[in-house]
Phi, psi and omega in degrees: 000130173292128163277161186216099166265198175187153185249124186207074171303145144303165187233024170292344234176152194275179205252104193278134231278347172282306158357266225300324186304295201308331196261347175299293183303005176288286207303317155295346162283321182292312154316318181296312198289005194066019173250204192257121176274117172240174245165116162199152210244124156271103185246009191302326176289130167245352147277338175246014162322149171201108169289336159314303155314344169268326153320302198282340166337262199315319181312277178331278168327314153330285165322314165323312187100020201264033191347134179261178171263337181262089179274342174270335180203147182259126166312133204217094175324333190275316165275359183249038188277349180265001168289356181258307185302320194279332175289321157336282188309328182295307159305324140350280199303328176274339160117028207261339180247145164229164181267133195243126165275350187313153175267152177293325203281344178262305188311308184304315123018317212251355203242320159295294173318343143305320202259344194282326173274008179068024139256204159325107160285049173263150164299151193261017172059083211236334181251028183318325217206026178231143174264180191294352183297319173304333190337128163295177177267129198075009191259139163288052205323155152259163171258133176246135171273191190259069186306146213265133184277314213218161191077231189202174178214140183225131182274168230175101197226115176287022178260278167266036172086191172280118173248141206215124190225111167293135190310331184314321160322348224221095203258161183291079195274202202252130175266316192219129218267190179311303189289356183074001131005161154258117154297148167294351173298300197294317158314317200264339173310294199323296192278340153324294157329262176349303186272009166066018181281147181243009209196079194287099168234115188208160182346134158311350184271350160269343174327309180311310184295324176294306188309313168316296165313309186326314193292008177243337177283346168302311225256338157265020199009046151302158194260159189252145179309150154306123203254162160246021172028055168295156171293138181278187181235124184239156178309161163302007177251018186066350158249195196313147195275148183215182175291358131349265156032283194130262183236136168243357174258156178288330188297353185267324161334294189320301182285006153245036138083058160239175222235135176334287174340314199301304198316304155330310193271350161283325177289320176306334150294353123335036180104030165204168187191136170233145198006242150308337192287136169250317187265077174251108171332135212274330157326276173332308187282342172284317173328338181255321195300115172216164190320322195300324188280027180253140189265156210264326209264169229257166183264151165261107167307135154250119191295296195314285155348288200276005151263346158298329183282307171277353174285332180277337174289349189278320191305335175303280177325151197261172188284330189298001174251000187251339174311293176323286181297339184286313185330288211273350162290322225275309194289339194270343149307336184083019177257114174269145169268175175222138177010288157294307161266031155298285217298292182312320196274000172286336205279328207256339198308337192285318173306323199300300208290342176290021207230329201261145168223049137196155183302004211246300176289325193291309187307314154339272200284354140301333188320320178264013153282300155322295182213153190302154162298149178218012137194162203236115167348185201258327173311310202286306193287331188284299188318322166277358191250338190277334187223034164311344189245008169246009194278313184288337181309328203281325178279305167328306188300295204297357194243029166214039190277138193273347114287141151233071146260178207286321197272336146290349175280313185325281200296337156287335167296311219307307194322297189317309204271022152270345196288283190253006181240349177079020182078009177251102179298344181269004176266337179273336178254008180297320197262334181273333179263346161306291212315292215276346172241326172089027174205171173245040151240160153182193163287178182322113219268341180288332197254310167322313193280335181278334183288340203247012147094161157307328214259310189280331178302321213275300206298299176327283181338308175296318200294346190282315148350291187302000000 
């Protein structure tokens, strides 16, 4: 048997970061096994539809790398609603469904009254077993299947085990609403069915919605997929994770200057584990991924783990891709480059990038290869007012050192600031590296200087003077 998995958002809403775990692990077990990744939008609410939201869907993935398989058309829950309404009718026909007549005002009526006796506030299934002739006049029926009464039902979760529910629990819900509408129980059995999945992995929080489905898949005596329960993903305080947190969409990850790869290699540490490994490579990870290694108790996001994690994929990446992206901060900044300082921060980046653990930072501590300082921090303004009276010496050294490489200019400071600093090499390079950066870190400040010339080094200095 081909596994077949499937990704299947709501179209509400931006693409939320359990979203993005639930579709990565679809898609990786559908790699690992040589199977089918599909793709499809539960769009059946049309009021709270947004095509804009499927967009922002299919985006997120993209940036993810997360490729579907049903590449001419994406399955759309909504255009396939009359095959859900004709499997309704089929069950109808078979007597496996009935038509329910309550008015909302009775049901609700049937529901206080469960609970003033201390029961199930389940429906009580009253028209289970009457026929349509009894109808009142003017009530519009739903279709209920004919859920099973007595015993118990066990679900088989390569997550959490055998999970076991009396039937009793498990009231005669709804297939086809008043309006002849398709429910989402009933929609999401059909096109699964339809769409040939073998292998359902999604939140613990759909556990409930299976014993339910199961029971329409019974009742067509359709074979049912294999299910996977994930564990949800909760804050580092342990509850449920929210904007609290911290960002709950993948775009926003994205807009703060995290890496696909990063992104990947974290969520998959989200409620999967292979030994010891913290850094697995997405190669790696089809390669690895199987059902067993999903962990059962719910992941803590941790912010810090996944900046460590992209700080090592930034450490990777090549510069001519880290270019691309510093380009698209710098433009979403209004800062345009120019040639020359393309040239420069490509010249520095292998410094730059050991510094940064986002594209957002990386861009920070370029910054000043970008454009000149044009103020200087409060550490930066006292360092140069602290050595005011060496500053022209520092110029004169630089504008007349005879190499301007990184490693004979170093040794011309040290000399100088043995000279004229009392042997405190920081007092002479704290004010050369404000002046040339507007902060007192940066990467190597001697080699930053052999990249962006004399003549700009020169330039920095004075202004800084002034």
């Amino acid at each position: 048997m081909s596994v077949v998995t499937r990704f299947p958002p709501s179209p509400t809403g931006f693409m939320h970061i359990g979203n993005a775990r639930t579709a990565l692990f679809n898609w990786l077990y559908a790699r690992h096994t040589g199977g089918t990744f599909l793709m499809r939008i539960e769009d059946t609410d049309r009021e709270r539809y947004s095509k804009e939201a499927v967009e922002v869907i299919l985006d997120g993935l993209r940036w993810l790398e997360l490729d579907w398989d049903n590449k001419g058309e994406i399955y759309s829950q909504y255009e396939n609603r009359q095959r859900h309404i004709d499997v309704a009718n089929e069950l109808l026909a078979a007597g496996k469904a009935y038509y329910c007549y309550c008015t909302p005002e009775e049901l609700e009526r049937m529901r206080e009254t469960a609970r003033a006796e201390g029961r199930s506030a389940v429906y009580d299934r009253r028209w289970r077993d009457r026929g349509p002739s009894e109808a009142p006049e003017g009530v519009k029926p739903v279709v209920r299947i004919k859920a099973p009464v007595d015993g118990f039902t066990v679900v088989h979760d390569k997550v959490q085990g055998d999970v076991k529910v009396e039937n009793k629990q498990l009231d005669d819900f709804i297939l086809l609403r008043s309006d002849g509408t398709p429910t989402y129980m009933l929609s999401v059995v059909v096109d699964d069915h339809d769409m040939g999945v073998t292998h359902v992995l999604r939140g613990d929080d759909h556990l409930n919605n299976t014993f339910r489905q199961n029971v329409i898949y019974d009742a067509l005596e359709w074979e049912k997929p294999t299910y996977a329960h994930l564990p949800l993903i909760h804050g580092p305080d342990g509850s449920k994770f929210s904007k609290r947190h911290g960002a709950q969409s993948v775009a926003e990850y994205r807009e703060m200057g995290f890496l696909p790869e990063a992104m990947r290699n974290y969520l998959l540490r989200l409620g999967w584990s292979h030994g010891d490994e913290e850094i697995i490579p997405t190669d790696r990870a089809v390669e690895l991924f199987e059902l067993d290694g999903i962990n059962k108790a719910a992941a803590k996001f941790d912010f810090a783990k996944l900046e460590s994690l992209n700080a090592h994929y930034i450490k990777l990446a090549s510069n001519e891709r880290l270019m691309g992206l510093l380009d698209t901060e710098y433009q979403k900044r209004g800062l345009k480059l120019t040639p020359v300082t393309l040239k420069w921060i490509f010249l520095g980046l292998d410094d730059l990038k050991d510094r940064a653990k986002t594209i957002v930072q990386l861009a920070d501590e370029a910054s000043f290869y970008a454009i000149a300082p044009r103020s200087f921090n409060d550490k930066a303004q006292k360092a140069l007012a602290d050595s005011a009276e060496i500053l022209p010496g520092i110029r004169t050294l630089i504008e007349s050192a005879p190499d301007f490489s990184a490693e004979p200019l170093e040794q011309a400071f040290r000399d100088f600031a043995a000279r004229q600093a009392d042997g405190k090499l920081g007092k002479v390079i704290m004010p050369f590296r404000a002046a040339l950066t507007g902060a007192t870190t940066s990467p190597p400040i001697f080699k930053a200087a052999e990249i962006m010339g004399r003549e700009e080094t020169l330039a920095r200095m004075d202004a800084a003077m002034a």
